[in-house]
N, C-alpha and C positions, 0 to 999 in steps of 0.2 A: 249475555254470557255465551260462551261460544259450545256448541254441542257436543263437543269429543271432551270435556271438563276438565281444560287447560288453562291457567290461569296465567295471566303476561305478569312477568316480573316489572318493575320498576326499576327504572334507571338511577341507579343509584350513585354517589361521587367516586364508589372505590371502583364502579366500571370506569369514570374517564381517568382515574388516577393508572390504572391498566393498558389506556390504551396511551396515555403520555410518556409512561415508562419504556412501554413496547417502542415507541419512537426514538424517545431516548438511546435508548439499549441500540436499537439499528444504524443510530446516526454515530453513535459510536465505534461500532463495529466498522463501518463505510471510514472512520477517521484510521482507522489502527491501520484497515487494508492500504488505505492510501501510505500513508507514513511508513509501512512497512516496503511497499512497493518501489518507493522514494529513495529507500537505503539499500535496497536492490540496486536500484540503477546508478546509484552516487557510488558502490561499491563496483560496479562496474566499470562505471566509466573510471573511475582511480587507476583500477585494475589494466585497462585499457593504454592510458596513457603515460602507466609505468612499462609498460611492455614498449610500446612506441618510444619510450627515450631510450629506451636500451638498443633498440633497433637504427637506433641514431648515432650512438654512443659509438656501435660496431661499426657501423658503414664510416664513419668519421676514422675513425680507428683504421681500417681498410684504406683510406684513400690515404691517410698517412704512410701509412707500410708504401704503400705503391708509389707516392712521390720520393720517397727512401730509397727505393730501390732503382 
């Protein structure tokens, strides 16, 4: 027995049921941030390459006026 009269708990199933949850829970969280981050840049890039058709759209547009004229 130890002399400061401490007694060690036993490892019981609800500690590893806490630390599988605890993994759970993180591996979770690691999933949301990815998937959120995913529809970040899938909204960007849309974003991106609706801007660039437009940019296409005008210069086309421009080089018509000018063969017109």
């Amino acid at each position: 027995m130890n002399n400061d009269n401490n007694l060690n708990r036993p490892v019981r199933l609800s500690d590893y049921l806490v630390i599988v949850s605890g993994f759970f829970l993180n591996l979770t969280s690691v999933i949301e941030a990815l998937a959120d981050d995913l529809h970040q840049l899938a909204i960007y890039n849309s974003t991106q390459k609706s801007q660039e058709e437009k940019i296409w759209q005008q210069f086309s547009q421009d080089l018509e006026t000018l063969k017109e004229e």
